[in-house]
Biopython code that builds the backbone (N, CA, C, O; Angstrom):
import numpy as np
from Bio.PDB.StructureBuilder import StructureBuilder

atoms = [
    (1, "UNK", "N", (-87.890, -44.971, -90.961)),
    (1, "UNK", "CA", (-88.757, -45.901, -91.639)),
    (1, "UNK", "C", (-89.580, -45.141, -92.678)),
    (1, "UNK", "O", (-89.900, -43.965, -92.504)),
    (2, "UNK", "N", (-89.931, -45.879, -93.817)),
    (2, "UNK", "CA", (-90.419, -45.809, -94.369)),
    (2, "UNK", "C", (-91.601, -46.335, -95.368)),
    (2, "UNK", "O", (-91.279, -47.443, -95.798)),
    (3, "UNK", "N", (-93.071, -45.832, -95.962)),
    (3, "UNK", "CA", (-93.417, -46.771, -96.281)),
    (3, "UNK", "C", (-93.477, -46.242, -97.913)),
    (3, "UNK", "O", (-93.486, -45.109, -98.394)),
    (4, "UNK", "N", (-93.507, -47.445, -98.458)),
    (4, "UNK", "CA", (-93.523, -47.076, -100.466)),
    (4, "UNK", "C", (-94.303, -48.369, -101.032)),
    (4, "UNK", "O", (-94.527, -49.275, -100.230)),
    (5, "UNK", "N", (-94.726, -48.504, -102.359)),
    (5, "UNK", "CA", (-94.861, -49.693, -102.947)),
    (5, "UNK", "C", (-93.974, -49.892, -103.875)),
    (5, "UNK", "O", (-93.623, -49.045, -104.698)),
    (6, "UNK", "N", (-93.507, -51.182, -103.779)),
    (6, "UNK", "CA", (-92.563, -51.995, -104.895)),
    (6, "UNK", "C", (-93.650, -53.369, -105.047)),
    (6, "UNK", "O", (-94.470, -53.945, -104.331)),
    (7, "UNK", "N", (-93.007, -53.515, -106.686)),
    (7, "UNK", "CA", (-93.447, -54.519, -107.266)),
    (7, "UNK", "C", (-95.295, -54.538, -107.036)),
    (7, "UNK", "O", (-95.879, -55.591, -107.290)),
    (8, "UNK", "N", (-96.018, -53.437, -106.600)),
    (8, "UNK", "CA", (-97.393, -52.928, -106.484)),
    (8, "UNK", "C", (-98.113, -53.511, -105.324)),
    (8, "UNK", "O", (-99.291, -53.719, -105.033)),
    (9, "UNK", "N", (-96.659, -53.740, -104.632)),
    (9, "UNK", "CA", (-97.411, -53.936, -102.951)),
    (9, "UNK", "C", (-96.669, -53.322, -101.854)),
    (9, "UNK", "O", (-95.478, -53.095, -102.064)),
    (10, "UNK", "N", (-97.303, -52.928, -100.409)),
    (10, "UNK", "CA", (-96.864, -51.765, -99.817)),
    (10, "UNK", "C", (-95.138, -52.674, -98.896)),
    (10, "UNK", "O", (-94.867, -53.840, -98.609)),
    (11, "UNK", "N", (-94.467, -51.462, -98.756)),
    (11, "UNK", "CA", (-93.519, -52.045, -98.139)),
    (11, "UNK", "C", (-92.818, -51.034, -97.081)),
    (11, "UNK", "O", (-92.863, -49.805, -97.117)),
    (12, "UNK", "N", (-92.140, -51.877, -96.106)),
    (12, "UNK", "CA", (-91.464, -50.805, -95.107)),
    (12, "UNK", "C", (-90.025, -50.849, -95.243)),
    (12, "UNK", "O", (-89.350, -51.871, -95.119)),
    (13, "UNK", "N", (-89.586, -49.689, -95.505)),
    (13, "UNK", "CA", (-88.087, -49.521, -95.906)),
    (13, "UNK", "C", (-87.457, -49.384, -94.623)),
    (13, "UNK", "O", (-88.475, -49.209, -93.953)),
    (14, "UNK", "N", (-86.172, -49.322, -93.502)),
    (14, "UNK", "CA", (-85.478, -48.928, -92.849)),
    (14, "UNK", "C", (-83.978, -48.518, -93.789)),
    (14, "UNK", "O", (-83.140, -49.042, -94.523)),
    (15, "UNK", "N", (-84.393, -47.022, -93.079)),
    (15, "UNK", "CA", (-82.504, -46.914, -93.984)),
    (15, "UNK", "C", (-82.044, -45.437, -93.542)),
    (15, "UNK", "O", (-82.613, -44.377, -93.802)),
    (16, "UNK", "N", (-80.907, -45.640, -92.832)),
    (16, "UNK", "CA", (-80.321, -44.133, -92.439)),
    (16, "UNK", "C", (-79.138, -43.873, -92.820)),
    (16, "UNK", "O", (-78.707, -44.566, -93.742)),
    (17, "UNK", "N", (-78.364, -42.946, -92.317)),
    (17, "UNK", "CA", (-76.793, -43.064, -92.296)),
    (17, "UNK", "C", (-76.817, -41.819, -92.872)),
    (17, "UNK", "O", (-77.977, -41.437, -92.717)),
    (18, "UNK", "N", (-76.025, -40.730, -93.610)),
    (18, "UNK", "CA", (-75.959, -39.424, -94.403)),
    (18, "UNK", "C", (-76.111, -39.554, -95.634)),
    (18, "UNK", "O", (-76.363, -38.557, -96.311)),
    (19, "UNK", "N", (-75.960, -41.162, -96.372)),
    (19, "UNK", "CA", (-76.404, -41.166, -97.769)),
    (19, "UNK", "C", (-77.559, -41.720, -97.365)),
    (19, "UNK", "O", (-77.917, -42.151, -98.461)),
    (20, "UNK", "N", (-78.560, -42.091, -96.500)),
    (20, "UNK", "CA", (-79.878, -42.299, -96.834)),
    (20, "UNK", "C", (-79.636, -43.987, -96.874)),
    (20, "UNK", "O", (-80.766, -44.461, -96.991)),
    (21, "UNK", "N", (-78.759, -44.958, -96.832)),
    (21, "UNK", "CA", (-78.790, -45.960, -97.200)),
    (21, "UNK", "C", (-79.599, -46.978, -96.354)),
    (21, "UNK", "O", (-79.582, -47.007, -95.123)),
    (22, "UNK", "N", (-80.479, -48.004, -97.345)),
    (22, "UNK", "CA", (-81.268, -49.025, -96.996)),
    (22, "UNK", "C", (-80.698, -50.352, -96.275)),
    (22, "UNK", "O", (-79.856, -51.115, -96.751)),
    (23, "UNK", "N", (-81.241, -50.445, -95.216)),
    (23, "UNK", "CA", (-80.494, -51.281, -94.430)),
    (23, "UNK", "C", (-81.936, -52.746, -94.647)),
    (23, "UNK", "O", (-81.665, -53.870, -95.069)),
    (24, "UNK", "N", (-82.940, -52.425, -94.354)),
    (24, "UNK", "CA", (-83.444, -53.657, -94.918)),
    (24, "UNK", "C", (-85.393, -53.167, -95.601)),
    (24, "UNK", "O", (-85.986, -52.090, -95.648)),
    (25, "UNK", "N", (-85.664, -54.136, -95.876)),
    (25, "UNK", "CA", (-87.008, -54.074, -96.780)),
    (25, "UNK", "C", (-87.917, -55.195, -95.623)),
    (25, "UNK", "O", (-87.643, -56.270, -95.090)),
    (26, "UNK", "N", (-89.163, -54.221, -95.607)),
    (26, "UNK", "CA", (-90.176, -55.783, -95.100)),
    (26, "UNK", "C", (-91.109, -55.841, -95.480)),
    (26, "UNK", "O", (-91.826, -54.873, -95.226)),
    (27, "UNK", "N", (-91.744, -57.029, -96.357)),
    (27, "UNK", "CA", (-93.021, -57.328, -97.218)),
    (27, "UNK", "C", (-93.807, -57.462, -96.278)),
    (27, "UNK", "O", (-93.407, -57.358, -95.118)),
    (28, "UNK", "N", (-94.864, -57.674, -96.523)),
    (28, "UNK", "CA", (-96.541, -57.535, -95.505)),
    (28, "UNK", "C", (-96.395, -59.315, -95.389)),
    (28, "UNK", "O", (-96.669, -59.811, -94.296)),
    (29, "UNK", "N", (-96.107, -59.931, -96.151)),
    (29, "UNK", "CA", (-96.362, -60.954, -95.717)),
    (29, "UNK", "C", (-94.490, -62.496, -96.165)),
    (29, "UNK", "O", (-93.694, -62.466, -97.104)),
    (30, "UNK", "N", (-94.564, -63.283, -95.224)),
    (30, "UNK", "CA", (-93.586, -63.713, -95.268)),
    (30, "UNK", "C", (-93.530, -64.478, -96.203)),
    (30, "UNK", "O", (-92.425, -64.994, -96.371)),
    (31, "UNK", "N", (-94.734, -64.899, -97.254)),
    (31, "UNK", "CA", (-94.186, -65.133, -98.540)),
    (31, "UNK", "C", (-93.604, -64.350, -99.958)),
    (31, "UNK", "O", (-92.967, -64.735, -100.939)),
    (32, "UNK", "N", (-94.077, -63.275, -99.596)),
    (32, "UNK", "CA", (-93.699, -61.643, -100.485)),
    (32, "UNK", "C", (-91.913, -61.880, -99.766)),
    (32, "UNK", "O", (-90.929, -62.142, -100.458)),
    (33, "UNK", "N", (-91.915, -61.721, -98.456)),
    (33, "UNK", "CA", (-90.070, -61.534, -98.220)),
    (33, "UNK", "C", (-89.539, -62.511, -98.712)),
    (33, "UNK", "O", (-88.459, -62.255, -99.245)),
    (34, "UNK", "N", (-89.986, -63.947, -98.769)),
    (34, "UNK", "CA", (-89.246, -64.906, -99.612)),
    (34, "UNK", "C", (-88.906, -64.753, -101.055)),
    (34, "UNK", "O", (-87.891, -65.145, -101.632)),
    (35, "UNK", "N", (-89.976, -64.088, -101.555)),
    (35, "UNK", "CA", (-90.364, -63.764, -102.616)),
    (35, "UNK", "C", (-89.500, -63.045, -103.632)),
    (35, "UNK", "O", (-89.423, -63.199, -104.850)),
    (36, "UNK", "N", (-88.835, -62.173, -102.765)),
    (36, "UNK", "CA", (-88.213, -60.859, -102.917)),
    (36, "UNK", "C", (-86.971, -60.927, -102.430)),
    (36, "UNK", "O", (-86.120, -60.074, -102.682)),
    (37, "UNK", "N", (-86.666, -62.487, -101.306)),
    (37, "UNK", "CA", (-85.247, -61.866, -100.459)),
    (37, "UNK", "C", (-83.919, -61.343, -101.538)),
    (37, "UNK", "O", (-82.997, -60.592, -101.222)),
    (38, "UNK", "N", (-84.065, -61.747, -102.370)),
    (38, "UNK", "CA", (-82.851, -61.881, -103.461)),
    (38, "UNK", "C", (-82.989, -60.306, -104.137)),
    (38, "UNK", "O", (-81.951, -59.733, -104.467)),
    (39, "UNK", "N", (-84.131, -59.727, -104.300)),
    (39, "UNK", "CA", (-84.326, -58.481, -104.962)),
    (39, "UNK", "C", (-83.515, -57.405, -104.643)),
    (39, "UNK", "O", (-83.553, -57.331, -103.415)),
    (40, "UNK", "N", (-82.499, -56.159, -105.265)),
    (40, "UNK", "CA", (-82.236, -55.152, -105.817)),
    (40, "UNK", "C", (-83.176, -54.318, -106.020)),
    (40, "UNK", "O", (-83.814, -54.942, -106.867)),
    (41, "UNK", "N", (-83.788, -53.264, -105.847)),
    (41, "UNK", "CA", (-84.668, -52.490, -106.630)),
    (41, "UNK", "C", (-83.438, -50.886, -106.665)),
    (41, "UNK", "O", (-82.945, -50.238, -105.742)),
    (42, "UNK", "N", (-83.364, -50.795, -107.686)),
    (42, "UNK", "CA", (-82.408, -49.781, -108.408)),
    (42, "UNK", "C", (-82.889, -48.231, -107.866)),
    (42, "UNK", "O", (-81.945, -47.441, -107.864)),
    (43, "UNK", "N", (-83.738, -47.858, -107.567)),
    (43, "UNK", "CA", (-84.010, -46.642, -107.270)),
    (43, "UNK", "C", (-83.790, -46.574, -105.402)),
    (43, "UNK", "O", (-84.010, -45.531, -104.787)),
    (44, "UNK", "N", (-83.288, -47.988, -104.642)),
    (44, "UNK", "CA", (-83.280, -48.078, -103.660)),
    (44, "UNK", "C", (-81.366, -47.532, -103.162)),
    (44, "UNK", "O", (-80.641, -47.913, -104.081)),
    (45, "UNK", "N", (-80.685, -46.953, -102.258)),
    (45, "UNK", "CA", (-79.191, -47.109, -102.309)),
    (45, "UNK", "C", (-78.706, -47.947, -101.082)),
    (45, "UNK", "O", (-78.426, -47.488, -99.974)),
    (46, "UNK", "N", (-78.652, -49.373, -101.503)),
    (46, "UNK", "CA", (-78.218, -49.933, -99.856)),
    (46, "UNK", "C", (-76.925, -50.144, -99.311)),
    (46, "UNK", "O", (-75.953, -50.081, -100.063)),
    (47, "UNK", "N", (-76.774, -50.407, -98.000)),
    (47, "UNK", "CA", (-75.736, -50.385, -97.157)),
    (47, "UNK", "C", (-75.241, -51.491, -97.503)),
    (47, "UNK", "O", (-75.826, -52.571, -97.586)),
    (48, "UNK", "N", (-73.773, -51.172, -97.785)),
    (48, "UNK", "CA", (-72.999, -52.769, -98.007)),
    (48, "UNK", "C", (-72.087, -53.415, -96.651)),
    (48, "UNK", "O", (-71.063, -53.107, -96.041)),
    (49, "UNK", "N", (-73.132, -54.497, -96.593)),
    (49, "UNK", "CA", (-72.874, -55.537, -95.192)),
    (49, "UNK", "C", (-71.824, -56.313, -95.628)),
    (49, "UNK", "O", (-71.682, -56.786, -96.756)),
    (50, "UNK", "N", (-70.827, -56.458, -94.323)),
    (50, "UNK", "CA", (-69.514, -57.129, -94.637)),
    (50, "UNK", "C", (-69.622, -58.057, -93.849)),
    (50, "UNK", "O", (-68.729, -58.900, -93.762)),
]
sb = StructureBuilder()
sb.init_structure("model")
sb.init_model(0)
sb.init_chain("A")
sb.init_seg("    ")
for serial, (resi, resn, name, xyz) in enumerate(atoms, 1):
    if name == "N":
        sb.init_residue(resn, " ", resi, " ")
    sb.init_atom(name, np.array(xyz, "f"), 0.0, 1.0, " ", f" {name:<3s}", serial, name[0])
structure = sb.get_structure()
């Protein structure tokens, strides 16, 4: 876990594996995750769910 700010609010990253990959994002509040469910952030590398 991790914590960072995106979009200039704090967030908790989960993400492992040997490339580091992001398995999910959680906003402080459940209108920020609505907010965001659709978001990409490019400096992030996530796990592709099948």
């Amino acid at each position: 876990m991790l914590f960072i700010q995106k979009e200039g609010k704090p967030v908790l990253i989960s993400a492992g594996g040997a490339g580091v990959w992001t398995d999910a994002v959680y906003w402080k509040t459940p209108e920020l995750a609505q907010k965001y469910a659709e978001k990409k952030f490019h400096d992030l590398h996530y796990r592709e769910m099948n």
